[in-house]
Steps between C-alpha positions, in 0.01 A plus 500: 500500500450832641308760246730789363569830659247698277234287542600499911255705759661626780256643811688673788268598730668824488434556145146634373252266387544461122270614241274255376629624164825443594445121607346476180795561285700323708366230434636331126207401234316166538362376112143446546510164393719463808289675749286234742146493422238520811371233636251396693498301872369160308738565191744570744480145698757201374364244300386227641769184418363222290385159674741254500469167299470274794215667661274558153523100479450490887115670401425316222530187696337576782231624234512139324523308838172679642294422170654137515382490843126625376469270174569240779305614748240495247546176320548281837153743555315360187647126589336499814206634463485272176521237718288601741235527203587142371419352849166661571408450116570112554324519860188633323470305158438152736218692728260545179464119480484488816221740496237323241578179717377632791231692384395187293502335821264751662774602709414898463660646764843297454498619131419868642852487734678353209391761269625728776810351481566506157387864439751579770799298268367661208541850617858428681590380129347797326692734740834366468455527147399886453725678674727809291779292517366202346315701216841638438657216460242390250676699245821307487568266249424134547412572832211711429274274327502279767437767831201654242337132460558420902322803559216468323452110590521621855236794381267271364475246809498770728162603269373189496557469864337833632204480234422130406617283756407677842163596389422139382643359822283745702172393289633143621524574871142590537356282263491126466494309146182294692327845467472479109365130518157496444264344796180409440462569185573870548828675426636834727494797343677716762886324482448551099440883535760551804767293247459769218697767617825354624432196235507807219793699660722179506380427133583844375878488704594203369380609168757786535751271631471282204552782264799638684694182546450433175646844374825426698810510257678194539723545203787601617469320906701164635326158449362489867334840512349406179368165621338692826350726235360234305382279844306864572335524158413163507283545892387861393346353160367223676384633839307778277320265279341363825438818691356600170231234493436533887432896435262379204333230709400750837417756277263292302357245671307679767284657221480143319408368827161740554671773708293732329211343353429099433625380179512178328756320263478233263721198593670283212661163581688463209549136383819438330446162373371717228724786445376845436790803451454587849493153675156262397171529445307620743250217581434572815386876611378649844386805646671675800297775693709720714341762762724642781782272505223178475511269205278275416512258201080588349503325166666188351446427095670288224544526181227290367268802675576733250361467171688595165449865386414602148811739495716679722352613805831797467613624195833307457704726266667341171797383680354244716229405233787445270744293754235346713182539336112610602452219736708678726222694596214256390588208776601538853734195432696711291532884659832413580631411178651829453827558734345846635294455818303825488390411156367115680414684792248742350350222255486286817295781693287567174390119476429465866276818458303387234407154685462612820428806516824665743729731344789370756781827607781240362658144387758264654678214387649234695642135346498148678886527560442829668267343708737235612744784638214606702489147680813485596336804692164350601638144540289164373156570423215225495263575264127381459582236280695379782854525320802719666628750265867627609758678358645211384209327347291810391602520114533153395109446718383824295625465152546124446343286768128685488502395136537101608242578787218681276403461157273740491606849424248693738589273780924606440454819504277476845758321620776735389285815657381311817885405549613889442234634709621250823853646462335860515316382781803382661674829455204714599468320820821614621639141525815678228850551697526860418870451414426208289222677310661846413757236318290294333302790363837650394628217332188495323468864336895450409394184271162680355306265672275768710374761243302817595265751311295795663244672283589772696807721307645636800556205684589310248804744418616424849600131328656631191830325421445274723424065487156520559367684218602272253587729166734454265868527579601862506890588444703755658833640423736212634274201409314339163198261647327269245132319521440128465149421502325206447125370439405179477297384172415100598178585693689228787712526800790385395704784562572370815783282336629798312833579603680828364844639461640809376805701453546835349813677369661786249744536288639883306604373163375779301745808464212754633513265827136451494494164657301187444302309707448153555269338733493113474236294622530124542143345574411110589188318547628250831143318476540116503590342168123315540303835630233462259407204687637516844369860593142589525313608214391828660943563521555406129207714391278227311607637169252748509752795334645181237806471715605141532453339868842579653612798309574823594382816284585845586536852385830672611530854447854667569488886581805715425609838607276804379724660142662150427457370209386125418726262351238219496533162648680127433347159684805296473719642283263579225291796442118455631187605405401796740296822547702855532272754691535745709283578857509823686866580342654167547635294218348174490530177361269223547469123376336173576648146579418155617727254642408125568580314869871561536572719158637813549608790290731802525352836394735822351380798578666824323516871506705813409574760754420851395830614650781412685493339855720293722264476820351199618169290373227353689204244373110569671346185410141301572532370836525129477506185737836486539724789442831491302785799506587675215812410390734728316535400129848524260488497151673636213444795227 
């Protein structure tokens, strides 16, 4: 609609140029809420229009599809290298048998290219198994567990690989096994002291692997990566104990063996017809000189050479005098009465002093069944009686047969030592297979049959917690380990028809679940029903200590764990006469029984734990003729 006349401005260009005043009251009043406010360019733009439905969702799924896309990406990431891990993991677990075969074999420099190889599957396995991806991954539930175990499995072979394995198989491709066999009578020193560093950096690896297998949390982890956790704890435990023992053994022996001066060591044959805690009586004793890598057997003696003393040669302490009694250190026959072989092996020294005049640098200990794992070694030996002692013959010719052969007790015991020293001989010689030696020696110090004291502190530290020193169980965290000892008191050998077996067991029945403990010992004489006729009189003892022909006598003393308390003892079924005591800590209980040709009895030991445990138990017991597992024992509160 046009505007009204008034408000209408007319310019002719004939007509003067209004006034500005003019123009300004022509023009009508605008309210000032009315009037248009300035603005600026931006202000002044139109809005932008909103973004319709259809493309917002459009984003958002692209968004979605992309990180679908990634999480897959990922995952089918994770699979395969998870795979690719599995398959060099199982490529690599065969190779370490593979490895001790061939280096048992003397095959060095095949067990160096199989080390190669399986350090090479052990690091493809450790790669696929670190990457960002995979550690991310380890975050997710259920999932996560797993990836974190698989990791560190592959982590710890890849460890054991680069630092145990490889440097062991390179020791083996430039050495040969023949090159620790002595020749001659003379042992070389050199492959001993070139072992010790790679021997000590595989030791300390799988030391480390041990503990970090074993800190792996399978709590939460399927069945099978459990199961490959528990296959690794089992070869890391195991493998560890042995490199362990090799690291002792090249550290140790070149200084035992003269390396740095001569020494000489006092050799005990231990008989255990007549059982001592830590085999027999030693009946039979040698010398054994060692000067560079050369030994030489100097000095053979028997018992009968060394005359009662007055007292002990060593002040015993009340705990043995109590539990064993002074004639521990008053007869050589009876320094191993006590279960602790530094305590025999410094009485042992002590006596040998005093009647012939060498202070020796230490004492070993070696038993007739050890001896027989060292012909399996040597193979037969004819000795100067003209008989063949073998592995299969040596202990019943040793601890029954001689007895027949010899009534006199001189002329056993000569027999005994002159059969000993022919299997050192043997071994000295270099007529051993390596292989077959390193075994038998093995299976020896893991059945307490080869014992070893140094006078020496320092050296002897190298063997703590190990077989050979032969001390009194010692307990750690996860396990309880008990002592069985026993001592013969018949004055015979008849403990060659003494046959042993044990079980041990707990039970919490008490509401502060301090546990008790049980150990049960079942012991029977096997000797013919007619011994005290048909064996010799030398085997039956004569009735010298009052035992009747035939019979069987013998202290057994049963060790708990250090801070138990003693519950006493039953012989079967009813309580029995028995000494408490306690030596170095350890809560012990000792009594005395005698069994007649085919009797046999069942001993109860008990204690009371001084707090709560649920690990496992172990029995250390006097090495006998034949050996019998421990079996696990039930029984009620």
């Amino acid at each position: 609609m046009p505007p009204p006349d008034s408000a209408r401005l007319a310019f002719d260009s004939d007509d003067p140029a209004p006034h500005a005043a003019d123009v300004a009251s022509a023009v009508p009043e605008v309210p000032e809420a009315a009037r248009p406010v300035p603005v600026t360019p931006e202000a002044a733009s139109p809005p932008t229009p909103p973004t319709p439905p259809t493309r917002r969702r459009s984003i958002v799924g692209l968004v979605v599809l992309g990180l679908l896309i990634l999480v897959v990406a990922a995952t089918a990431w994770v699979g395969v290298r998870g795979l690719q891990a599995k398959d060099a993991l199982e490529a690599a677990v065969p190779l370490a048998s593979t490895i001790q075969d061939q280096i048992l074999a003397g095959n060095g420099e095949q067990a160096a290219q199989t080390a190669a190889d399986l350090a090479e599957f052990a690091a493809i396995a450790r790669s696929r198994t670190s990457d960002p991806i995979w550690r991310g991954y380890e975050f997710l539930p259920f999932l996560g567990p797993n990836l974190t175990a698989v990791r560190e499995l592959a982590v710890v072979v890849d460890d054991v690989a680069q630092n145990a394995v490889t440097p062991l198989a390179g020791l083996a491709g430039t050495l040969d096994l023949n090159a620790f066999k002595p020749i001659d009578g003379s042992i070389a020193l050199q492959p001993l002291l070139d072992a010790q560093p790679p021997v000590k950096q595989a030791s300390t690896a799988l030391a480390r692997a041990t503990e970090n297998v074993n800190s792996i949390d399978t709590d939460s982890v399927l069945a099978v990566v459990r199961e490959a956790v528990t296959r690794l704890q089992t070869v890391t435990e195991q493998t560890s104990s042995s490199l362990n023992a090799m690291d002792r053994a090249v550290t140790l022996l070149p200084a035992m063996l003269g390396a740095s001066e001569p020494r000489d060591y006092i050799l005990l044959f231990q008989n255990l017809a007549e059982l001592r805690a830590t085999g027999g009586i030693p009946g039979a004793l040698a010398l054994v000189h060692t000067d560079q890598g050369s030994v030489e057997l100097t000095q053979q003696a028997t018992a009968e050479d060394f005359d009662p003393f007055a007292a002990p040669v060593l002040p015993l302490g009340d705990d043995t005098t109590l539990i064993y009694g002074d004639i521990t250190g008053e007869y050589i026959q009876n320094v191993s009465l006590t279960p602790d072989f530094a305590q025999t092996g410094a009485l042992a020294r002590e006596m040998w002093r005093l009647q012939f005049g060498l202070e020796a640098n230490g004492v070993l200990s070696i038993d007739p069944v050890a001896l027989s794992y060292l012909l399996d070694a040597t193979g037969p030996i004819t000795l100067a009686t003209g008989d063949e002692l073998t592995a299969d013959n040596a202990v019943s010719l040793l601890l029954r047969d001689v007895y027949a052969r010899y009534d006199d007790l001189k002329q056993q015991d000569i027999f005994f030592a002159a059969a000993a020293g022919a299997v050192f001989d043997a071994v000295k010689s270099g007529r051993a297979d390596p292989t077959k030696l390193i075994s038998a020696l093995a299976r020896a110090g893991a059945e307490h049959r080869v014992l070893v004291w140094n006078a020496d502190e320092a050296e002897q530290a190298v063997l703590d917690d190990t077989t050979l020193v032969g001390g009194r169980p010692v307990s750690d965290e996860s396990t309880n380990r008990f002592g069985l000892y026993l001592n013969d008191l018949s004055g015979a050998k008849m403990d060659f028809y003494l046959d042993v077996e044990t079980a041990i067991g707990q039970q919490t029945c008490r509401t502060d679940r301090r546990p008790q403990y049980t150990l049960e010992v079942t012991v029977t004489n096997t000797a013919p029903a007619d011994a005290a006729t048909s064996l010799p009189i030398y085997v039956t003892g004569r009735g010298i200590s009052g035992v009747p022909l035939g019979n069987i006598k013998t202290q057994v003393s049963a060790y708990g764990v250090p801070r138990m308390y003693n519950l006493g003892v039953t012989r079967d079924g009813v309580a029995a006469e028995h000494v408490l005591a306690t030596d170095a800590s350890y809560p012990v209980t000792s009594l005395v029984f005698e069994l007649a040709p085919g009797e046999s009895t069942v001993l109860l030991f008990n204690w009371l734990g001084a707090a709560p445990f649920s690990g496992d138990l172990e029995l250390r017991s006097t090495p006998l003729v034949a050996l019998n597992d421990t079996a696990s024992l039930d029984f009620s509160c």
